[in-house]
N, CA, C and O atoms as a GROMACS GRO file, in nm:
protein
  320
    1UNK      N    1  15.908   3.080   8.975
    1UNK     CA    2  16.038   3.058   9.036
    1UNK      C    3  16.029   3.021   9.183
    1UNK      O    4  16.114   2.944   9.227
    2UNK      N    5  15.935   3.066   9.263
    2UNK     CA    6  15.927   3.021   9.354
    2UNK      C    7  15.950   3.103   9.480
    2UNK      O    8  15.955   3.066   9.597
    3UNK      N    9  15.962   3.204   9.436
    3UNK     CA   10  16.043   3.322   9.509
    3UNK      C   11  15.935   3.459   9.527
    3UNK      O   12  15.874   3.510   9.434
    4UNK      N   13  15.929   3.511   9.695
    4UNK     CA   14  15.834   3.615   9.707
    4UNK      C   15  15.829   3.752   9.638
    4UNK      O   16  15.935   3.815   9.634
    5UNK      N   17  15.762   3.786   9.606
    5UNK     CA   18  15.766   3.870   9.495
    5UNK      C   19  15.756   4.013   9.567
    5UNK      O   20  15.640   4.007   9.609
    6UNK      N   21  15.800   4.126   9.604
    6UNK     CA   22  15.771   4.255   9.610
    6UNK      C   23  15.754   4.368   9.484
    6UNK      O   24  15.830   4.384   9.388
    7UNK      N   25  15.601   4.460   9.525
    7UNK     CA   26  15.572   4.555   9.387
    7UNK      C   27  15.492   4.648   9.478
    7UNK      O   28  15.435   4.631   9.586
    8UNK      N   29  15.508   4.752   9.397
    8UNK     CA   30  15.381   4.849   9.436
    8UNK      C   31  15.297   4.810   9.396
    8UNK      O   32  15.276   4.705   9.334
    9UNK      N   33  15.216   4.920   9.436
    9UNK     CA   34  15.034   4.869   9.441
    9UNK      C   35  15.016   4.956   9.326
    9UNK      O   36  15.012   5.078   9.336
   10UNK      N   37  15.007   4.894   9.215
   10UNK     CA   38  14.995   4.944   9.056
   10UNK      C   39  14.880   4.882   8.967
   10UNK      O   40  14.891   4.764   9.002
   11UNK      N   41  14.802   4.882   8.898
   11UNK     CA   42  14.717   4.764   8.790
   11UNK      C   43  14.687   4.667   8.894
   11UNK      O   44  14.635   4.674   9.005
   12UNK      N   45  14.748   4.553   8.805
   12UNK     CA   46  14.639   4.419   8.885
   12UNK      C   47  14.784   4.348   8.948
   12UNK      O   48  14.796   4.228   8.970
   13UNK      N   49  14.876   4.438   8.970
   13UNK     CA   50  14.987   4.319   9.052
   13UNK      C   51  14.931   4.304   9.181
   13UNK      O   52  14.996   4.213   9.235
   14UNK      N   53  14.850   4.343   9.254
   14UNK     CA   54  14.779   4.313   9.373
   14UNK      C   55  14.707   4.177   9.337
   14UNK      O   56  14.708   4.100   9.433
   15UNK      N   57  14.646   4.129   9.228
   15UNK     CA   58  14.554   4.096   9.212
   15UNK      C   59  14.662   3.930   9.168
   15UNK      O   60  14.624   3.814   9.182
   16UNK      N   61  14.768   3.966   9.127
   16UNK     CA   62  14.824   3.852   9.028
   16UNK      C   63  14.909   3.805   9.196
   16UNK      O   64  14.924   3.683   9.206
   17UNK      N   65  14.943   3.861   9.279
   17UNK     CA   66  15.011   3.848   9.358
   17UNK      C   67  14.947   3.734   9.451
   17UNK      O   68  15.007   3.630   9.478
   18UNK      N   69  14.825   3.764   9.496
   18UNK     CA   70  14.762   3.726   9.623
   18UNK      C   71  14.830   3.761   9.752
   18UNK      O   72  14.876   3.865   9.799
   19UNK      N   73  14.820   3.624   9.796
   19UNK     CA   74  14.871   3.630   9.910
   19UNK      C   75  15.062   3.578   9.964
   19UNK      O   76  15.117   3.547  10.069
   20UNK      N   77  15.108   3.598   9.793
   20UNK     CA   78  15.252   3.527   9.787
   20UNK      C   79  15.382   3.617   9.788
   20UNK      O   80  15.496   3.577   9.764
   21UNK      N   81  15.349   3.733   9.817
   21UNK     CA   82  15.459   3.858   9.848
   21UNK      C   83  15.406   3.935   9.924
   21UNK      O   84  15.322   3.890  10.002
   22UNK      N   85  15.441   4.093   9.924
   22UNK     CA   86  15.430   4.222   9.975
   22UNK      C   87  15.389   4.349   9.881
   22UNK      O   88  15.423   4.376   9.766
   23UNK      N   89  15.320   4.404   9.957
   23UNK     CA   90  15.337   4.544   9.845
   23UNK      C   91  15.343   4.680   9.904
   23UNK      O   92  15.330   4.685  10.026
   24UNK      N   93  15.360   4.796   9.834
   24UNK     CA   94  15.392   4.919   9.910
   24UNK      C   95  15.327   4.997   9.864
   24UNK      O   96  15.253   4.938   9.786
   25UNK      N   97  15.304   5.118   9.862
   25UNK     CA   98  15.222   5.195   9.795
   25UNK      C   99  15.318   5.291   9.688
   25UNK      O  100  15.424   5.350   9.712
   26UNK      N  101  15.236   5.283   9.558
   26UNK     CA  102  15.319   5.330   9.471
   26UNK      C  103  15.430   5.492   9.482
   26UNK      O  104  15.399   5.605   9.518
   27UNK      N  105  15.518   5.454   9.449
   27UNK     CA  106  15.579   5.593   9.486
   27UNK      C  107  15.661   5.550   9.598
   27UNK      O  108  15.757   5.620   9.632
   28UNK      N  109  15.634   5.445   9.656
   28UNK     CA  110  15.717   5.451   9.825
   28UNK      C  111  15.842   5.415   9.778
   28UNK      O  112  15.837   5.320   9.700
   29UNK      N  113  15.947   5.456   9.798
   29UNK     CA  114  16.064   5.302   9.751
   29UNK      C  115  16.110   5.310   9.888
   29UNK      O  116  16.211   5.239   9.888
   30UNK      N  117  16.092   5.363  10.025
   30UNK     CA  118  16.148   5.296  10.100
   30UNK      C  119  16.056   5.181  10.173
   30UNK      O  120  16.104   5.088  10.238
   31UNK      N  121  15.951   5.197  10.157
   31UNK     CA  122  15.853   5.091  10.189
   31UNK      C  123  15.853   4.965  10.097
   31UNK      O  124  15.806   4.856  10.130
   32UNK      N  125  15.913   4.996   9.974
   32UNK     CA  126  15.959   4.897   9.882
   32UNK      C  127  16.058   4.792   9.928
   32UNK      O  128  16.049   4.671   9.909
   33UNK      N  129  16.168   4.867   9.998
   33UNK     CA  130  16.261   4.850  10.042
   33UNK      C  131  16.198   4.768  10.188
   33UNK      O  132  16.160   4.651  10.185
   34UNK      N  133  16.196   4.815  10.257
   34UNK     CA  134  16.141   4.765  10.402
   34UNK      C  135  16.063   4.630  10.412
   34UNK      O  136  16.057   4.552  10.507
   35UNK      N  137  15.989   4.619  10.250
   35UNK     CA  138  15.902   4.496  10.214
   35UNK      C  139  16.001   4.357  10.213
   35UNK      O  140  16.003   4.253  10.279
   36UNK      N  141  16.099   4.427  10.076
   36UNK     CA  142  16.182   4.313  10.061
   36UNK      C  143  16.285   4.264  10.200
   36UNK      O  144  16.301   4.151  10.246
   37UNK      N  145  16.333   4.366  10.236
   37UNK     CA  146  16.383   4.316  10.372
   37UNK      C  147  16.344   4.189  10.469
   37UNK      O  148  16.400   4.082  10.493
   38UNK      N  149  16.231   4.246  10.512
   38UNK     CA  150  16.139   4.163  10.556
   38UNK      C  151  16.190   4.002  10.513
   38UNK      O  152  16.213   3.912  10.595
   39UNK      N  153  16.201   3.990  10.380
   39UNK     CA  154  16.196   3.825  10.306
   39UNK      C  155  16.327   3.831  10.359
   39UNK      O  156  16.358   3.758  10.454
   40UNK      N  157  16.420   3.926  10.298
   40UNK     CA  158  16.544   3.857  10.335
   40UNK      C  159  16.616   3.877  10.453
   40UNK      O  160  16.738   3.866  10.442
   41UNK      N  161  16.567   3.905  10.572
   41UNK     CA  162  16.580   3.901  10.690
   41UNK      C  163  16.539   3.783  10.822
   41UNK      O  164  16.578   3.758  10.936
   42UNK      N  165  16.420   3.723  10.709
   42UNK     CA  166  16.346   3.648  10.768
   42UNK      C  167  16.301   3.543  10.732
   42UNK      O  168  16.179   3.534  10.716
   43UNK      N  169  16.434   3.369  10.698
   43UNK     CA  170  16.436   3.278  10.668
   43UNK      C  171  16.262   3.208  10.643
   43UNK      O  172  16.214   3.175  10.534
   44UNK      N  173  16.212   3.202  10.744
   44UNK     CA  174  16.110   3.105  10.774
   44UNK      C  175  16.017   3.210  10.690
   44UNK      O  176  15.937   3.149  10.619
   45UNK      N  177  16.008   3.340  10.680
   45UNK     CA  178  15.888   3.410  10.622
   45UNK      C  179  15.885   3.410  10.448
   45UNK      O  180  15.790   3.417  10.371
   46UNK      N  181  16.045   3.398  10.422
   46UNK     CA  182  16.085   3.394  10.314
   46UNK      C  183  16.015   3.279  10.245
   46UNK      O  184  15.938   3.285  10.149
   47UNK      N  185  16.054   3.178  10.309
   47UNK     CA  186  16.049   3.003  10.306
   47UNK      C  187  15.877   2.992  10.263
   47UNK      O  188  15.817   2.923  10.181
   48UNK      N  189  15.842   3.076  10.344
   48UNK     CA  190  15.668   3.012  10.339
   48UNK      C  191  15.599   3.079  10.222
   48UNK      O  192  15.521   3.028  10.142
   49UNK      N  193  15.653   3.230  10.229
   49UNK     CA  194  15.586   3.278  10.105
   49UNK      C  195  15.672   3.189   9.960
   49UNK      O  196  15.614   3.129   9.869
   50UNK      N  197  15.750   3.197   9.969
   50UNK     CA  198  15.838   3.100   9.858
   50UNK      C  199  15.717   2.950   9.806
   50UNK      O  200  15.682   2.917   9.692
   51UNK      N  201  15.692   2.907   9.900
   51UNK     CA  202  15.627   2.759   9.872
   51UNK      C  203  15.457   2.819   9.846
   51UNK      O  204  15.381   2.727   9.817
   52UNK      N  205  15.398   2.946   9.854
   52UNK     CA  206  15.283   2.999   9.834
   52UNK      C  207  15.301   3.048   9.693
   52UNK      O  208  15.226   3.054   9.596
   53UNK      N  209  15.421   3.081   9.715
   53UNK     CA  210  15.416   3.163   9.543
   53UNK      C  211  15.439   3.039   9.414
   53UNK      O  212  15.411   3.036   9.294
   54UNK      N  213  15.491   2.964   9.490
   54UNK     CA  214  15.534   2.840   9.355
   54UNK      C  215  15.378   2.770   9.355
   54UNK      O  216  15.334   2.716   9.253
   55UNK      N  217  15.316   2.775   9.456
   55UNK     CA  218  15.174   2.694   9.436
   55UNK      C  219  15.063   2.774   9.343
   55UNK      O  220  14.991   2.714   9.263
   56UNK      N  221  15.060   2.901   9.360
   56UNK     CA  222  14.997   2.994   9.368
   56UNK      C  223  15.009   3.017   9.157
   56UNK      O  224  14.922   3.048   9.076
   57UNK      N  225  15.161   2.984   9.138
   57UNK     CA  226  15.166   3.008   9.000
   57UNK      C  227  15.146   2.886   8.956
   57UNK      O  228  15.122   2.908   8.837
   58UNK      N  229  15.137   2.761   8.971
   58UNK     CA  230  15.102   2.621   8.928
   58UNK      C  231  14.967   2.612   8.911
   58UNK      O  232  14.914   2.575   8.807
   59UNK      N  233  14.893   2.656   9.039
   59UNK     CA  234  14.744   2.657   9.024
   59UNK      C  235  14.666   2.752   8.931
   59UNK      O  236  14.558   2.713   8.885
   60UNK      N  237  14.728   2.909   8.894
   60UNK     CA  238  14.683   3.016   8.877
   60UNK      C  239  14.731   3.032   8.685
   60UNK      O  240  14.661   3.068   8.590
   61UNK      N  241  14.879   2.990   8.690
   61UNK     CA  242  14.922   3.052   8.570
   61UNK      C  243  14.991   2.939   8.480
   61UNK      O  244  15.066   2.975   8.389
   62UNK      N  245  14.970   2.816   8.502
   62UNK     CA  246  15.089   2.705   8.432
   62UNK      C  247  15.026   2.733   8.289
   62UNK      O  248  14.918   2.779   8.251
   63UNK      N  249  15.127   2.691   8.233
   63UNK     CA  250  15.057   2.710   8.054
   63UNK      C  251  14.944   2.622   8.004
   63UNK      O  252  14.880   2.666   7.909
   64UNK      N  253  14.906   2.493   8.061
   64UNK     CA  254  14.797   2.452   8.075
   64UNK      C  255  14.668   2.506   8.097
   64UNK      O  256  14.579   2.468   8.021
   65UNK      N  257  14.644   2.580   8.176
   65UNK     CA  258  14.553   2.691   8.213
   65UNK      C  259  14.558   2.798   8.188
   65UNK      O  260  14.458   2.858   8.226
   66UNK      N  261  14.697   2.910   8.094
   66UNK     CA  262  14.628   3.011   8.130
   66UNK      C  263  14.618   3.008   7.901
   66UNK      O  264  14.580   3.115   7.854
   67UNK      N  265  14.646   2.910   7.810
   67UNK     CA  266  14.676   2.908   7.689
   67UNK      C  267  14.558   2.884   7.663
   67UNK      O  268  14.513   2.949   7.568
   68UNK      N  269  14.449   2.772   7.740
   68UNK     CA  270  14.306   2.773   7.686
   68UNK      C  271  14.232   2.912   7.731
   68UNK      O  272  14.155   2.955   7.645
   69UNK      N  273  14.238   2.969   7.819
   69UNK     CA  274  14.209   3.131   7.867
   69UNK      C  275  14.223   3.208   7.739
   69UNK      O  276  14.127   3.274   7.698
   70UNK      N  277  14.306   3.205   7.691
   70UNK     CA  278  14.352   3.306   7.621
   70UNK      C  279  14.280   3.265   7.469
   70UNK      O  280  14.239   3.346   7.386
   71UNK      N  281  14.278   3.123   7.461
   71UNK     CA  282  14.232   3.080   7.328
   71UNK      C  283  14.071   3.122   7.321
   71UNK      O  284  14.011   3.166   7.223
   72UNK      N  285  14.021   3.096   7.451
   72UNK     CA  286  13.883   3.162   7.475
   72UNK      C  287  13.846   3.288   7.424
   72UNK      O  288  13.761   3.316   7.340
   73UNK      N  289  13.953   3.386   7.508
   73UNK     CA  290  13.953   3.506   7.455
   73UNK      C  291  13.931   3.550   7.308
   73UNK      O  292  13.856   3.640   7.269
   74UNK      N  293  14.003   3.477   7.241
   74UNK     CA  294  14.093   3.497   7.106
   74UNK      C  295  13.953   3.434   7.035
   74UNK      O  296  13.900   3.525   6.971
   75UNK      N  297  13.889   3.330   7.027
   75UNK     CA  298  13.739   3.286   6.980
   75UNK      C  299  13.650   3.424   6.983
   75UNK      O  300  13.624   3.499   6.889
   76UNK      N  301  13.609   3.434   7.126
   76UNK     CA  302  13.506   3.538   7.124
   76UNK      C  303  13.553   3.653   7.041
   76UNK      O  304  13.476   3.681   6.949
   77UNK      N  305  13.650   3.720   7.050
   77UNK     CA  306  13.695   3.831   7.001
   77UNK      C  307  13.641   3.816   6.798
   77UNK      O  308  13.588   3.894   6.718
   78UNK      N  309  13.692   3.673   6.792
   78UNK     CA  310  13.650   3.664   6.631
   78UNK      C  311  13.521   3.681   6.599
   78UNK      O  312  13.485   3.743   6.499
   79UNK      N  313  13.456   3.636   6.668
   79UNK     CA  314  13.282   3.601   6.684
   79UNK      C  315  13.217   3.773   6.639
   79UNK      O  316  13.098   3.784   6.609
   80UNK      N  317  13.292   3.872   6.639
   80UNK     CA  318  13.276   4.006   6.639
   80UNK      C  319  13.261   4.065   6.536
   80UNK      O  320  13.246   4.187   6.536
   0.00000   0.00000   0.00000
């Protein structure tokens, strides 16, 4: 979507995120809170992570790339 993403620091949303949102430490919700602010307080910060996160999922997750991943997966697993 294109849009900065805020999460706690849970599994691999650190990992799926990069560098295209914020995160807080699990349990925080006012640091949750304070994260998202941030975006929507702050046009130009919003703006930039916005155009990082739409790149970030084109390069990282389009169905082009992530359906042969998975088909990979789905091979080896048979091979078993």
């Amino acid at each position: 979507c294109g849009v900065p993403c805020v999460s706690t620091e849970v599994g691999g949303v650190a990992d799926t995120l990069g560098d295209t949102g914020a995160m807080a430490p699990l349990g925080d919700v006012d640091g949750l809170a304070r994260q998202a602010l941030r975006f929507l307080e702050d046009p130009d910060l919003h703006r930039e992570h916005s155009k990082r996160c739409r790149e970030r999922a084109e390069r990282c997750f389009a169905q082009s790339i992530v359906v042969p991943r998975y088909l990979d997966v789905y091979r080896e697993a048979l091979k078993d």
